[in-house]
DSSP file (Angstrom, degrees, kcal/mol; ACC not computed):
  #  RESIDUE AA STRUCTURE BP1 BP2  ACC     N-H-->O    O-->H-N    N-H-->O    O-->H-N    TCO  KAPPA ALPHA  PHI   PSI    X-CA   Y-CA   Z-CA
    1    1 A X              0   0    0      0, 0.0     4,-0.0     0, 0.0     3,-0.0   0.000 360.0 360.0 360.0 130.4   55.1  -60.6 -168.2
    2    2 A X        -     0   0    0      1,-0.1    27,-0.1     2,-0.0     3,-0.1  -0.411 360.0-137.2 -68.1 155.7   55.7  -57.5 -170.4
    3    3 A X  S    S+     0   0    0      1,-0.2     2,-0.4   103,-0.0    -1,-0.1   0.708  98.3  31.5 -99.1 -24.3   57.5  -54.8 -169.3
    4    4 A X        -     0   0    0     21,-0.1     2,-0.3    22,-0.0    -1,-0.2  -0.978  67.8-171.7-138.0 145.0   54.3  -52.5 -171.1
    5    5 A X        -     0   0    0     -2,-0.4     2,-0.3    -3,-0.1    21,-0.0  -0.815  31.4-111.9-109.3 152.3   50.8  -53.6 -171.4
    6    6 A X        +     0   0    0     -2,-0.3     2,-0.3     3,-0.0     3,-0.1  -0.687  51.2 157.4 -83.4 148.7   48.2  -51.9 -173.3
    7    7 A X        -     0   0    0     -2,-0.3     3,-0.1     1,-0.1     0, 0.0  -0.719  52.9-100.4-135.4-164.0   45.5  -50.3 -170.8
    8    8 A X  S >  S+     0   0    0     -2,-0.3     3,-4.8     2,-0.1    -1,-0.1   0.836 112.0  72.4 -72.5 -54.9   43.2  -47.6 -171.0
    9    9 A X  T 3  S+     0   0    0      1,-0.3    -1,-0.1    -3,-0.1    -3,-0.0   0.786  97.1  56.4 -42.1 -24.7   45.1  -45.0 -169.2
   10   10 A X  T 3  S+     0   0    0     -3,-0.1    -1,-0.3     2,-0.0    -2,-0.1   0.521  89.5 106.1 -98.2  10.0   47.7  -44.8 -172.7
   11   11 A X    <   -     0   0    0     -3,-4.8    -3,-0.1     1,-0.1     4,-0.0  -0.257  54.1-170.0 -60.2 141.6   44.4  -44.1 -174.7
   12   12 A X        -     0   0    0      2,-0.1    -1,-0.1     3,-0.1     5,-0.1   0.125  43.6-112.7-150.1  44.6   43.8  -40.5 -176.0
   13   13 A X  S    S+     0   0    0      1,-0.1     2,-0.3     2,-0.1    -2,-0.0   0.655  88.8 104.3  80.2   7.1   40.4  -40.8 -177.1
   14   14 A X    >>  -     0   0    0      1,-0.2     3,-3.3   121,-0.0     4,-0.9  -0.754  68.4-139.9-141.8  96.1   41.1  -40.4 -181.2
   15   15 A X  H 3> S+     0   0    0      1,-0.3     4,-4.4    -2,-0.3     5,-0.3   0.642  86.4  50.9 -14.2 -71.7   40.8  -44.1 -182.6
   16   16 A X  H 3> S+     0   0    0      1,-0.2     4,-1.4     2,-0.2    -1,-0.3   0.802 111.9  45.0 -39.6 -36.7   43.8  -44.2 -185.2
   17   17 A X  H <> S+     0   0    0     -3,-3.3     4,-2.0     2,-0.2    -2,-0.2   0.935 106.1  63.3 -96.8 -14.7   46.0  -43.1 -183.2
   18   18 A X  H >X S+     0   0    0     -4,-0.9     4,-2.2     1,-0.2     3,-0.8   0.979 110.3  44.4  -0.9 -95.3   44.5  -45.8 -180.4
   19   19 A X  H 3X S+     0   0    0     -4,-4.4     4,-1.5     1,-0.2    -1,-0.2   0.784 104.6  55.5 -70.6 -13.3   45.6  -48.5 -182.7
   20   20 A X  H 3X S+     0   0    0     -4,-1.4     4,-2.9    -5,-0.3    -2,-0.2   0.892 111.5  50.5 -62.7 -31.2   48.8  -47.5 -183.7
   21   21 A X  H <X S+     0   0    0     -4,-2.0     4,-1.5    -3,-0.8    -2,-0.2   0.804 108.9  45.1 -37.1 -56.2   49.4  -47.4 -180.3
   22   22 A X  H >X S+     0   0    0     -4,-2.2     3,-2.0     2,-0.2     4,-1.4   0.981 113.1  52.1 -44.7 -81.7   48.1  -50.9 -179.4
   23   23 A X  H 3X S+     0   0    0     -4,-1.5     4,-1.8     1,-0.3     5,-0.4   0.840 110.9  56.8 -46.7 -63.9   50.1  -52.1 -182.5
   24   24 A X  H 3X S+     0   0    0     -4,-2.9     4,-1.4     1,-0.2    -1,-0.3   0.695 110.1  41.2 -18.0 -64.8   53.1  -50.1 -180.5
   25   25 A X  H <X S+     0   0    0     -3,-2.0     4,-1.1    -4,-1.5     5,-0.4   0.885 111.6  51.2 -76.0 -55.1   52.8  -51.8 -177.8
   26   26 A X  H >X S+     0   0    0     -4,-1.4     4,-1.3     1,-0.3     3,-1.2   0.794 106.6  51.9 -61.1 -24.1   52.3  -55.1 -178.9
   27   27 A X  H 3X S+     0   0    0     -4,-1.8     4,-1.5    -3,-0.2    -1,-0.3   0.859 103.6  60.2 -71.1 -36.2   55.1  -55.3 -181.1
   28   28 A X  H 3< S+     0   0    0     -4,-1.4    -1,-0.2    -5,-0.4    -2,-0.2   0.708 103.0  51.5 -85.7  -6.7   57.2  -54.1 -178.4
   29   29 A X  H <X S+     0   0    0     -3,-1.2     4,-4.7    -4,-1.1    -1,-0.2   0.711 102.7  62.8 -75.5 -19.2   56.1  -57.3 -176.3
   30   30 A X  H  X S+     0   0    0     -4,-1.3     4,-1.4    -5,-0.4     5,-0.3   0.991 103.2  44.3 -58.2 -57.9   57.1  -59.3 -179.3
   31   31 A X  H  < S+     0   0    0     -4,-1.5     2,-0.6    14,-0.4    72,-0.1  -0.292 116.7  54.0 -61.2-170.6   61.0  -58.1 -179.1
   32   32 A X  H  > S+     0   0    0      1,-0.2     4,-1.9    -2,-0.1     5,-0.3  -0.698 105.3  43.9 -90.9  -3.1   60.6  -58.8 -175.5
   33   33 A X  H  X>S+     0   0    0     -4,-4.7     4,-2.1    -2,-0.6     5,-0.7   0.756 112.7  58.8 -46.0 -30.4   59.4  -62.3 -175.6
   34   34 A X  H  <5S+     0   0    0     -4,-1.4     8,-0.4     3,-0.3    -1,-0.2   0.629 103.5  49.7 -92.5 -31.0   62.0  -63.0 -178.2
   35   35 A X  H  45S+     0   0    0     -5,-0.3    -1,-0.2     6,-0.1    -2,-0.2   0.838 118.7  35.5 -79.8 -19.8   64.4  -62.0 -176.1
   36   36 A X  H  <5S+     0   0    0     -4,-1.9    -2,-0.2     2,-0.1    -3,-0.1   0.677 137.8   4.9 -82.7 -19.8   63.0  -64.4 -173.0
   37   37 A X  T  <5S+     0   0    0     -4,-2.1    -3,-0.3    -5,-0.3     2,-0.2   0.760 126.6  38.0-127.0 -34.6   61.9  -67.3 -175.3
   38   38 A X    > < +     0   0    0     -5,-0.7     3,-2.4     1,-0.1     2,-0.4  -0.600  58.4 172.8-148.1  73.4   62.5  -67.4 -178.9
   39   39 A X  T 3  S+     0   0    0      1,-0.3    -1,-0.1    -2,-0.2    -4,-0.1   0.110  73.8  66.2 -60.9  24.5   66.2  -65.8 -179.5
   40   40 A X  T 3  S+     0   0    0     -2,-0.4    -1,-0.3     2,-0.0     4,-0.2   0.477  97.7  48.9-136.9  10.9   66.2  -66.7 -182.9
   41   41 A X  S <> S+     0   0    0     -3,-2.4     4,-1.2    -7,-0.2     5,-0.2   0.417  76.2 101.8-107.3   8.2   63.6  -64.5 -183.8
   42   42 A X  H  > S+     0   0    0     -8,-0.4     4,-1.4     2,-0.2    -3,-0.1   0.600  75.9  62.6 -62.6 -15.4   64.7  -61.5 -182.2
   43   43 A X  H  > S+     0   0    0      2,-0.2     4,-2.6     3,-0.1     3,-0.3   0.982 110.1  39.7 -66.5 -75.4   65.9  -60.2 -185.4
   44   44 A X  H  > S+     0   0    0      2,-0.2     4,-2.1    -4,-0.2    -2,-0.2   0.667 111.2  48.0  11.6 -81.1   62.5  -60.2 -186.7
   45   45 A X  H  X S+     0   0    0     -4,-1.2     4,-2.0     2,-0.2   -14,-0.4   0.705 111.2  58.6 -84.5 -35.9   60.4  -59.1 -184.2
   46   46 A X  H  X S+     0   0    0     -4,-1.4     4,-2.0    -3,-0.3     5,-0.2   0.993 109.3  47.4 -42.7 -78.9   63.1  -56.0 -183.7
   47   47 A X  H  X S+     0   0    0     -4,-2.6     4,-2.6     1,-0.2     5,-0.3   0.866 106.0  52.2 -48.9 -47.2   62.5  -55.1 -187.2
   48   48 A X  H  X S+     0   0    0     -4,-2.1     4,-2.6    -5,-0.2    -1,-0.2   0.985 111.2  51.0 -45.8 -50.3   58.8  -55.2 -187.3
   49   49 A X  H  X S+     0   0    0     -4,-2.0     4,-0.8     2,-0.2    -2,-0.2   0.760 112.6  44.3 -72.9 -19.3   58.8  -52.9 -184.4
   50   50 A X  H  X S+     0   0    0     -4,-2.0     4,-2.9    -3,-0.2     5,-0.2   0.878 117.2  45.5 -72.3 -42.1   61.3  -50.5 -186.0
   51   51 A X  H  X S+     0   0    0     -4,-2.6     4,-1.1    -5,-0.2    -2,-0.2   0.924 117.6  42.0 -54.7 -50.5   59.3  -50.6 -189.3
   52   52 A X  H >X S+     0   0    0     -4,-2.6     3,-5.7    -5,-0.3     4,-2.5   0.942 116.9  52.0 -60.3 -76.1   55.6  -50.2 -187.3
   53   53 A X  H 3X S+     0   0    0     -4,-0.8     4,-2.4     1,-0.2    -2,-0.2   0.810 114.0  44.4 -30.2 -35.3   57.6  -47.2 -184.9
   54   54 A X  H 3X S+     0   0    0     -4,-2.9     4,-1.6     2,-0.2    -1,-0.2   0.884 119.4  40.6 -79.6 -18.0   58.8  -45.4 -188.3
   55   55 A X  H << S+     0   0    0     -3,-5.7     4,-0.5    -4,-1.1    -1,-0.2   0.837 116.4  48.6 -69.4 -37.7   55.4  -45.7 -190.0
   56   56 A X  H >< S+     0   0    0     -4,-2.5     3,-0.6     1,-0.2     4,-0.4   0.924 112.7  50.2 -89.3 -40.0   53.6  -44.9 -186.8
   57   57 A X  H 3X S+     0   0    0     -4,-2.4     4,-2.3    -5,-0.3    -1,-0.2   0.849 108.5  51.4 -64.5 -36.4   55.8  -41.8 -186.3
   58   58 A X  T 3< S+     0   0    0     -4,-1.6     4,-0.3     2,-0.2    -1,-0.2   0.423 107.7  50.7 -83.9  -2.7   55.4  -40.4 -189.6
   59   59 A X  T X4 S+     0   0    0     -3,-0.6     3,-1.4    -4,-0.5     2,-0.5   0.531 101.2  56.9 -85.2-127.1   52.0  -40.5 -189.6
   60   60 A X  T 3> S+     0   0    0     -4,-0.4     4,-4.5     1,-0.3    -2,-0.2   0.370 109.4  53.1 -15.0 -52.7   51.6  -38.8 -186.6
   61   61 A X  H 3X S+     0   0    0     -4,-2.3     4,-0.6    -2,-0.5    -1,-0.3   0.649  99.7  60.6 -64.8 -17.9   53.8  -36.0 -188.5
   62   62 A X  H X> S+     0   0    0     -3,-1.4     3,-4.5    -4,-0.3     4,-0.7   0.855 111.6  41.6 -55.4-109.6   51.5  -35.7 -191.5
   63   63 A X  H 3> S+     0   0    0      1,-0.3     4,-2.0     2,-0.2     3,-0.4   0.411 109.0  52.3 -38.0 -40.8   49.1  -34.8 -189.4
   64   64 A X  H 3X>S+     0   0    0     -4,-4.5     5,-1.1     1,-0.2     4,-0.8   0.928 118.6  46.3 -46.7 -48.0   51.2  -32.4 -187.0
   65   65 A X  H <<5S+     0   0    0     -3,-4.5    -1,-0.2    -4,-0.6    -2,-0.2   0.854 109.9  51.4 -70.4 -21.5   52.2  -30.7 -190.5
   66   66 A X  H  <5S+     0   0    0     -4,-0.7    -2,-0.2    -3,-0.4    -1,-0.2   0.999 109.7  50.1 -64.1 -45.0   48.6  -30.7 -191.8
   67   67 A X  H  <5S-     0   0    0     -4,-2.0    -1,-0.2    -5,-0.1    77,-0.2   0.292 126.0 -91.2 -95.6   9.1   47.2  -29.0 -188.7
   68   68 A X  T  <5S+     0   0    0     -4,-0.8    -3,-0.2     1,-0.2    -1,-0.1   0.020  71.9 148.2 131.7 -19.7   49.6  -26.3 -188.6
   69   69 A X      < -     0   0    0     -5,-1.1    -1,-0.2    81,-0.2    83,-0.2   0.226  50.4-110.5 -44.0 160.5   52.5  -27.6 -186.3
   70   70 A X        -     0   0    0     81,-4.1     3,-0.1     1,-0.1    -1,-0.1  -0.574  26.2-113.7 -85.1 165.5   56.3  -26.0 -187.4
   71   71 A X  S    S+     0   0    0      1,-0.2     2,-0.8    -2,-0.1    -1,-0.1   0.884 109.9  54.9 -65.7 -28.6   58.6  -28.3 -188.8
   72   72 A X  S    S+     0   0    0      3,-0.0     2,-0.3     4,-0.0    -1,-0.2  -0.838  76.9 137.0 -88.4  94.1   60.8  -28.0 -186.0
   73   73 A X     >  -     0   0    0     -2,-0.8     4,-0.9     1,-0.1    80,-0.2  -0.946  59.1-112.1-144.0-178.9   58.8  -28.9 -182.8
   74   74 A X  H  > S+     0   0    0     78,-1.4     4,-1.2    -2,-0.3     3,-0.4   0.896 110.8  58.2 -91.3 -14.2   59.4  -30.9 -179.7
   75   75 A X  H  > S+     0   0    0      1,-0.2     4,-0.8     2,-0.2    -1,-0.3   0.958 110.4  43.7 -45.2 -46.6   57.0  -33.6 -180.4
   76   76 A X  H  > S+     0   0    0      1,-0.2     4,-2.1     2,-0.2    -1,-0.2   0.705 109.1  60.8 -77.9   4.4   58.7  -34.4 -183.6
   77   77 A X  H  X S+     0   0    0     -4,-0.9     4,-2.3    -3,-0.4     3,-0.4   0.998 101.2  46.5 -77.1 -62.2   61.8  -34.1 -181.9
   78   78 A X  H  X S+     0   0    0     -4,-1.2     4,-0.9     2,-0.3    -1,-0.2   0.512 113.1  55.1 -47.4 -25.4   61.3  -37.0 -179.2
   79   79 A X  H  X S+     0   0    0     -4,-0.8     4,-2.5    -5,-0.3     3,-0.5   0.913 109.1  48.0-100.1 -52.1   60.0  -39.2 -182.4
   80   80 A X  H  < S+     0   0    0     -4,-2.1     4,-0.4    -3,-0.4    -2,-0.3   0.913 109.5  52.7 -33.8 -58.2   63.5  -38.3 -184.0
   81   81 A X  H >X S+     0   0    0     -4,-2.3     4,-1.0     2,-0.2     3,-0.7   0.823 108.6  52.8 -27.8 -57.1   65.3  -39.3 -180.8
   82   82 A X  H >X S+     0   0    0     -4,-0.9     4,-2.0    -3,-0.5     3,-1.6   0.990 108.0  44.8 -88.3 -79.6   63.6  -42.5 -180.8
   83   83 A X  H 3< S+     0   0    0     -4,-2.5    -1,-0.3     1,-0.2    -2,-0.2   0.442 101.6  61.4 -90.8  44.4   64.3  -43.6 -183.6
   84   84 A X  H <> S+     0   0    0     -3,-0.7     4,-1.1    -2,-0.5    -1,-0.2   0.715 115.1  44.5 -77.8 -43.4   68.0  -42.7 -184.0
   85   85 A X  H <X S+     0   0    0     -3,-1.6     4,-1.5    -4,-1.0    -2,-0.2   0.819 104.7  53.6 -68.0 -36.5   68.3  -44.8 -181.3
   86   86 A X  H  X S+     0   0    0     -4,-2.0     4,-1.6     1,-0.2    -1,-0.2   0.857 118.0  45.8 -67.6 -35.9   66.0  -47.6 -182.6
   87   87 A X  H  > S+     0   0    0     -5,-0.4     4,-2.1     2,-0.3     5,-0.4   0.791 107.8  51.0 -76.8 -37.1   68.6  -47.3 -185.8
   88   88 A X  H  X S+     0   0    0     -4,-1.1     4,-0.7     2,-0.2    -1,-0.2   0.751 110.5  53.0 -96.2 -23.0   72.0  -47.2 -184.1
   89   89 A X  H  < S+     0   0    0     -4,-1.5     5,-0.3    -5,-0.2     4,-0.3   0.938 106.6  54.3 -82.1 -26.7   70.8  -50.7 -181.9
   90   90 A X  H  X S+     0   0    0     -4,-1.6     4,-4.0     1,-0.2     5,-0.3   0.984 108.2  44.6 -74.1 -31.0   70.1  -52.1 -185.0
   91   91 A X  H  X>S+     0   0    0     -4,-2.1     4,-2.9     3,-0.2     5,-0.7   0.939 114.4  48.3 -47.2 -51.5   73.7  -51.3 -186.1
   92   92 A X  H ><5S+     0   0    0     -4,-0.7     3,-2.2    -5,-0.4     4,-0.4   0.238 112.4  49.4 -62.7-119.1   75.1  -52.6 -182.7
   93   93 A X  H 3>5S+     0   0    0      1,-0.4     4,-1.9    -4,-0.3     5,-0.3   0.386 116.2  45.0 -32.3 -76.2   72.8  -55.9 -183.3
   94   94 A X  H 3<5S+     0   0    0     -4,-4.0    -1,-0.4    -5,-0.3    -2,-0.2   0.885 121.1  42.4 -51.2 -50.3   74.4  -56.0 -187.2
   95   95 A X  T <<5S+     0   0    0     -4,-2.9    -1,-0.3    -3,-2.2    -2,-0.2   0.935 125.7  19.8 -60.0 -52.9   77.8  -55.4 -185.8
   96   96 A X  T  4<S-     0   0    0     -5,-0.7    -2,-0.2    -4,-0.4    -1,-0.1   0.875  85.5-126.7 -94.7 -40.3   78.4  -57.5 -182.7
   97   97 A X  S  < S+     0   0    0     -4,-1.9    -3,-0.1     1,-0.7    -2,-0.1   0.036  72.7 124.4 115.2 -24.2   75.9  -59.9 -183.0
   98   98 A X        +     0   0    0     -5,-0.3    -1,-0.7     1,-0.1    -2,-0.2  -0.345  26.3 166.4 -65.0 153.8   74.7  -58.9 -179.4
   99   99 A X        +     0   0    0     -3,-0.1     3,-0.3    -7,-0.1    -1,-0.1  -0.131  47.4 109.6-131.2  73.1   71.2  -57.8 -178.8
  100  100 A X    >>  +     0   0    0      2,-0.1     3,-0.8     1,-0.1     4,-0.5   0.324  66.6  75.9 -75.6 -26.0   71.2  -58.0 -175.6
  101  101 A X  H 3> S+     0   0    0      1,-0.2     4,-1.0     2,-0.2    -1,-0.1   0.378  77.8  65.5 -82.6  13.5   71.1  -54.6 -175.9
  102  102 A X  H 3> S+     0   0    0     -3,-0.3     4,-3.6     2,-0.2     5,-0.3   0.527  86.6  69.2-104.9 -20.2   67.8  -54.4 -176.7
  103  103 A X  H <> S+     0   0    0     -3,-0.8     4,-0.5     2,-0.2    -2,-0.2   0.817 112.5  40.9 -54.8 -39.1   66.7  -55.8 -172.9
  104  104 A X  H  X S+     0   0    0     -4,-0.5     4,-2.1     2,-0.2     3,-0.5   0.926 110.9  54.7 -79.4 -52.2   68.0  -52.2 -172.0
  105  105 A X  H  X S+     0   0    0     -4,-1.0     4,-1.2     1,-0.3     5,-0.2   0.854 111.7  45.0 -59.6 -28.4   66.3  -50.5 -175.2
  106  106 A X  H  X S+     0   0    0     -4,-3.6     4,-1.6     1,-0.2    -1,-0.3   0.861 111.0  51.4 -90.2 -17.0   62.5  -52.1 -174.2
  107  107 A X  H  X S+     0   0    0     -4,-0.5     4,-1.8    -3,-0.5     5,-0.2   0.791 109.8  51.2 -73.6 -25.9   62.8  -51.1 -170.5
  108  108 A X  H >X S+     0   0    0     -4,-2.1     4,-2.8     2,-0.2     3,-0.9   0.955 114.8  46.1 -64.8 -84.9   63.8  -47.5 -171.9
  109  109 A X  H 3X S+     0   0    0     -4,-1.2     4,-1.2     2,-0.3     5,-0.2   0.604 103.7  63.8  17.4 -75.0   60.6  -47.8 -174.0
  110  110 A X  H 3X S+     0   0    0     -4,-1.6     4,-0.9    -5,-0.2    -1,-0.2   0.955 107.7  32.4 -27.3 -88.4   58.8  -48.8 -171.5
  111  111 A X  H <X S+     0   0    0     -4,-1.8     4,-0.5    -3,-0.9    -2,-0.3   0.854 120.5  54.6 -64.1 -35.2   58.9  -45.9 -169.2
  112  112 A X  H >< S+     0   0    0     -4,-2.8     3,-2.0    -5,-0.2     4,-0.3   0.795  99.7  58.3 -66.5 -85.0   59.1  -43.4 -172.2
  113  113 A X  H >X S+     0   0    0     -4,-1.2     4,-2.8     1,-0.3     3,-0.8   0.376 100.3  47.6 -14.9 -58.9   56.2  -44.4 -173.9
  114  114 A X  H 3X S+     0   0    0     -4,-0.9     4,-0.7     1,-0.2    -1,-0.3   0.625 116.4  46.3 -60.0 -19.8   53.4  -44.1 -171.7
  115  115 A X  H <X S+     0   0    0     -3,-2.0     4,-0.9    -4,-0.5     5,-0.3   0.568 111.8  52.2 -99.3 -27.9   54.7  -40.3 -170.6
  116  116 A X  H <>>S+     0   0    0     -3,-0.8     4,-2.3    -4,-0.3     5,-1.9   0.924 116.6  47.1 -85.8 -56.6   55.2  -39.5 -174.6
  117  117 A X  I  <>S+     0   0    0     -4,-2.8     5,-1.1     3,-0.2    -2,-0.2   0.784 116.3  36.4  -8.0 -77.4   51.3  -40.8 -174.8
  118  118 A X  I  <5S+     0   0    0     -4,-0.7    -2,-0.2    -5,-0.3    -1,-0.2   0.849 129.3  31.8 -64.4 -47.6   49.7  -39.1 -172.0
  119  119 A X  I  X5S+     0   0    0     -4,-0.9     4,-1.5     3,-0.2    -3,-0.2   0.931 128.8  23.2-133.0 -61.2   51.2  -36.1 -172.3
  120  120 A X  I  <5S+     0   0    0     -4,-2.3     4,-0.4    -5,-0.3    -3,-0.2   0.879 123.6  44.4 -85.7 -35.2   52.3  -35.3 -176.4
  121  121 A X  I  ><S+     0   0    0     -5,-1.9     4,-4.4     2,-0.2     5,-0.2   0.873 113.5  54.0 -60.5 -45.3   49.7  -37.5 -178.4
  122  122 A X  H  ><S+     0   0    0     -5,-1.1     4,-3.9    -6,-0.3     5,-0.3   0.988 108.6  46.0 -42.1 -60.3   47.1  -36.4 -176.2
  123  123 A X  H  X S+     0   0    0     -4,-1.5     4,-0.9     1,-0.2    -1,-0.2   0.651 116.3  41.0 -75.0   3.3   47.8  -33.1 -176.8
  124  124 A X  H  > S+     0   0    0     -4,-0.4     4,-2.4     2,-0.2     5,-0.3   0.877 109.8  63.4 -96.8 -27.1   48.1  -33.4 -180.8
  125  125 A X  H  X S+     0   0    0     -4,-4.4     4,-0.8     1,-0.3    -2,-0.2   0.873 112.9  40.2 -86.5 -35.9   44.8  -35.9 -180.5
  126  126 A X  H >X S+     0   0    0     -4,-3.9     4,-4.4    -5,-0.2     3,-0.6   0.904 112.5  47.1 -47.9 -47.2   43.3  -32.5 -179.2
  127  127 A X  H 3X S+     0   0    0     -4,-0.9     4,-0.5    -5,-0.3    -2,-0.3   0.821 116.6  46.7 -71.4 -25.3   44.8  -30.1 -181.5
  128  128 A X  H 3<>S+     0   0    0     -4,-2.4     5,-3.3     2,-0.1    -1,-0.2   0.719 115.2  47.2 -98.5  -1.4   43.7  -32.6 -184.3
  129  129 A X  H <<5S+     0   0    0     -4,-0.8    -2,-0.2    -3,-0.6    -3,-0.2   0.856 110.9  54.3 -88.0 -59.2   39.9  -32.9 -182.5
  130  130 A X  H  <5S+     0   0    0     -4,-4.4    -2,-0.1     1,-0.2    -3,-0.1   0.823 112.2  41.7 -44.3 -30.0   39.8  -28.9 -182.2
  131  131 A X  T  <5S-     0   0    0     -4,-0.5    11,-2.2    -5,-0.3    10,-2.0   0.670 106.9-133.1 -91.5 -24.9   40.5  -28.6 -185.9
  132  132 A X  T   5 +     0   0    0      9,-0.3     9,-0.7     1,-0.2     2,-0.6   0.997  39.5 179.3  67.9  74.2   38.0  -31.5 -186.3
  133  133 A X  B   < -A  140   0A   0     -5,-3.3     2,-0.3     7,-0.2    -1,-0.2  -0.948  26.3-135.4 -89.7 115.6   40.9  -33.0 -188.8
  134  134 A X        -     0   0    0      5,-0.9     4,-0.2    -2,-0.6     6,-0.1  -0.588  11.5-159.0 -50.6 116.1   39.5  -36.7 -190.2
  135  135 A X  S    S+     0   0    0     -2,-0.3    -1,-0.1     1,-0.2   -72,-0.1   0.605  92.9  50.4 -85.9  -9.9   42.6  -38.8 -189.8
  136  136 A X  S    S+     0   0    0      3,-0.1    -1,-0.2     0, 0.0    -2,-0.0   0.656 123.6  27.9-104.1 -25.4   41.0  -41.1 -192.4
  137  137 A X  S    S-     0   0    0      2,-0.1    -2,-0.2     0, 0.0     3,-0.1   0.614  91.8-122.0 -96.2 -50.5   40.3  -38.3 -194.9
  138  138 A X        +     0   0    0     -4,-0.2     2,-0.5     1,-0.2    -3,-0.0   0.040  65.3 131.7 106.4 -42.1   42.4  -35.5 -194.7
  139  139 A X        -     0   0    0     -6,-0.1    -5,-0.9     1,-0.0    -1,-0.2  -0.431  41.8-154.2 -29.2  84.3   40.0  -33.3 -194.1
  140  140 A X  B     -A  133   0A   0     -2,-0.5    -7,-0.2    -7,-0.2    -8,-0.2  -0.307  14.7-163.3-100.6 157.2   39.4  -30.3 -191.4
  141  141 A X  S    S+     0   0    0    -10,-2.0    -9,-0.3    -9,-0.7     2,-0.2   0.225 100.2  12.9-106.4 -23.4   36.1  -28.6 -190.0
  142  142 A X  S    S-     0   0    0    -11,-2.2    -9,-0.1   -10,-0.3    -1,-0.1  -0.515  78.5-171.8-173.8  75.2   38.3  -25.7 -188.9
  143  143 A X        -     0   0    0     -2,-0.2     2,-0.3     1,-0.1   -76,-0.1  -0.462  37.5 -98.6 -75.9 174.6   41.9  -25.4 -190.2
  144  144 A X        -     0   0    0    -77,-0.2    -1,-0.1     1,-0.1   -13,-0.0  -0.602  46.8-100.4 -56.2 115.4   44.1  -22.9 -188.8
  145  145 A X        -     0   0    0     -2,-0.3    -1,-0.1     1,-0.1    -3,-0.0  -0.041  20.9-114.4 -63.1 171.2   44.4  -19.9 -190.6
  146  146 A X  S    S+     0   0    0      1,-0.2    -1,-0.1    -3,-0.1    -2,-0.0   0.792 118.3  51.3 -63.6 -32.4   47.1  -18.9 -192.8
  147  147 A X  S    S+     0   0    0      2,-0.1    -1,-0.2     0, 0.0    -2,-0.0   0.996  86.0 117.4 -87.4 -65.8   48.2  -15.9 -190.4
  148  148 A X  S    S-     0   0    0      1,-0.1     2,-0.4     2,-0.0    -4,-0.0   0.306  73.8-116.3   5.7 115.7   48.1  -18.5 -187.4
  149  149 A X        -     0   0    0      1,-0.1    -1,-0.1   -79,-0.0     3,-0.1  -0.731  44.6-100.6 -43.8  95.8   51.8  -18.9 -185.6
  150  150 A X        -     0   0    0     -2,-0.4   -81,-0.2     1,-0.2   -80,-0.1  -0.159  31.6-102.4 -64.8 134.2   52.8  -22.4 -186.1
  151  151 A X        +     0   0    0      1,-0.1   -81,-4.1   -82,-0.1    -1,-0.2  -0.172  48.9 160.3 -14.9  92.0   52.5  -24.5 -183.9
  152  152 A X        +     0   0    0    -83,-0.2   -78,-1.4   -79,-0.1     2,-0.2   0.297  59.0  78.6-130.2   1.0   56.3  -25.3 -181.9
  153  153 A X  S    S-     0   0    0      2,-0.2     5,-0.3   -80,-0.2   -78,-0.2  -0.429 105.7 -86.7 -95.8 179.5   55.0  -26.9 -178.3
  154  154 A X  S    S-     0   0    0      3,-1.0     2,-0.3    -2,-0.2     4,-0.1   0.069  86.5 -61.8 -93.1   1.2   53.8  -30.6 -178.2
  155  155 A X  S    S+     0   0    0      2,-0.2    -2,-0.2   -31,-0.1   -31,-0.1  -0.857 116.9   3.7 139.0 -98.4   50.1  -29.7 -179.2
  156  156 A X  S    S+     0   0    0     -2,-0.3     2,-0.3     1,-0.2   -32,-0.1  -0.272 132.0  48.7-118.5  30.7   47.5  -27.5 -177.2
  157  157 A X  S    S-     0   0    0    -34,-0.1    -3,-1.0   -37,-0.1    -2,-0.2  -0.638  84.9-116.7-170.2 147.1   50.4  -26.7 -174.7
  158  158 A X        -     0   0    0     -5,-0.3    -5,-0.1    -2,-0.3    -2,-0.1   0.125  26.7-123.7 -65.3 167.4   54.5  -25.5 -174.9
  159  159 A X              0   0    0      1,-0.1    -1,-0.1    -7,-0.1    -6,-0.1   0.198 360.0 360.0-113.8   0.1   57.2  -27.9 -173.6
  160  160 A X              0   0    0      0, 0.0    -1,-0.1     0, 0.0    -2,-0.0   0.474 360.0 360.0 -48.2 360.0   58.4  -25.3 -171.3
């Protein structure tokens, strides 16, 4: 059984980012199946799920820049985190040969993800729903005005 399933509860109600999420998830059962069953793809199925996770983050960061967030804020920070880390196990992998260390890195995952979900995608899947931003377009109903403070909290609420 995977250590994260997709459910409802990690939904936040704005379709794109819905399925990058899904896609998240599932890729992240792939590395661990490949680590219970099929060790000789683990290289593989690692890299698709760093490749999805960099795609999926930088999207998510278009839009945080379109809709007014600063460059420095703590959502993008937490996406930085992640994948420094996702980057320095692949180095450990390429070095030692090990990835065993990647049984630690999807349990991490695990528990982050679902909290990073709920709690910072929600709030940009608001901030980009308040702005009525088309995630397929580009497009806003109500951008922020120019004199508008950018954004430096996690969406519609501070990280304090």
């Amino acid at each position: 059984m995977s250590t994260l399933t997709w459910s409802e509860t990690l939904a936040v109600n704005q379709a794109d980012m819905d399925d990058t999420h899904r896609e998240f998830v599932e890729l992240l059962a792939e590395v661990e199946h490949a680590l219970d069953e099929d060790h000789e793809s683990v290289g593989d199925s690692f890299q698709r799920f760093l490749a999805h996770t960099e795609a999926h983050f930088a999207q998510e960061e278009r839009w945080m820049a379109r809709i007014g967030f600063a460059p420095e804020n703590c959502h993008a920070f937490q996406h930085r985190h992640v994948l420094d880390v996702l980057r320095e196990v692949r180095t450990v992998i390429g070095t030692t040969g090990d990835a065993q260390i990647l049984r630690r890195l999807v349990a991490e995952l695990a528990q982050w993800f679902p909290a990073h979900a709920q709690m910072m995608d929600q709030a940009l899947a608001e901030t980009m729903s308040a702005v009525g931003l088309d995630p397929s377009t580009g497009t806003m109903a109500n951008p922020p005005s120019p004199q508008q403070e950018a954004i430096t909290g996690c969406g519609s609420s501070s990280c304090s």
